[in-house]
N, C-alpha and C positions, 0 to 999 in steps of 0.2 A: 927675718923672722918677726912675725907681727904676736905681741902678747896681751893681753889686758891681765889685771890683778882680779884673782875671782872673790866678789863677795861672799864673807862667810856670814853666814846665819848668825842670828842672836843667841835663837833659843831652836830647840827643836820641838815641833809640837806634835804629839802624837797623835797619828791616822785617823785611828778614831774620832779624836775629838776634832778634827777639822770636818771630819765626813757628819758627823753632829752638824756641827754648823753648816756646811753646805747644805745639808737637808733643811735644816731652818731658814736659808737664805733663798731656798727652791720654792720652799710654802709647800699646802696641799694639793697644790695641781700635779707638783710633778717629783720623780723620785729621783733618787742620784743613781741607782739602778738602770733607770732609761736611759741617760747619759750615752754618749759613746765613751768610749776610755779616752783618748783626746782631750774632750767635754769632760771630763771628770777628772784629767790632770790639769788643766787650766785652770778651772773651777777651786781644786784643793790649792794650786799656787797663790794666785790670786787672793784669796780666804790667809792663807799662810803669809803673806808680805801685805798683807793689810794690817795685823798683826806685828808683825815686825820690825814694820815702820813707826808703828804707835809706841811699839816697846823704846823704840831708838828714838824718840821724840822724849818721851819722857826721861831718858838717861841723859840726853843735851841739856836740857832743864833743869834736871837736878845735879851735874854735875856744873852748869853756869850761876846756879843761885848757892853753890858752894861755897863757888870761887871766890863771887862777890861780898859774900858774907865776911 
C-alpha cells in the first residue's frame, strides 16, 4: 500500500476573499465568471498556496530568530 502524509493547511481562507483576489489577479479584461470551473479551481488554489506559503515562510523566520535570540 502506497501512502503519502497529506498536507494540512495553515490557515483557511475564505472563498470570497480568494475570489477577490482572483478577480484582481484577472485585471479588467476578464472575469472569474468566464472561467470554466476547472480554471477557476486552479486559479483559487493557486491564489490560496501562494498565500500559505508566505504564511509558512514567515513562521520559519520567526520561529528561527526566536530560537537564536
Amino acid at each position: 500500500m502506497d501512502w503519502r502524509p497529506v498536507e494540512q493547511p495553515i490557515s483557511r481562507i475564505p472563498y470570497e476573499t480568494l475570489r477577490r483576489l482572483a478577480e484582481e489577479w484577472l485585471g479588467p479584461e476578464r472575469s472569474f465568471d468566464e472561467l470554466d470551473p476547472r480554471e477557476q479551481d486552479n486559479l483559487i488554489t493557486d491564489i490560496e498556496a501562494d498565500i500559505n506559503e508566505d504564511m509558512m515562510q514567515r513562521r520559519i523566520v520567526t520561529i528561527y530568530d526566536d530560537h537564536t535570540q
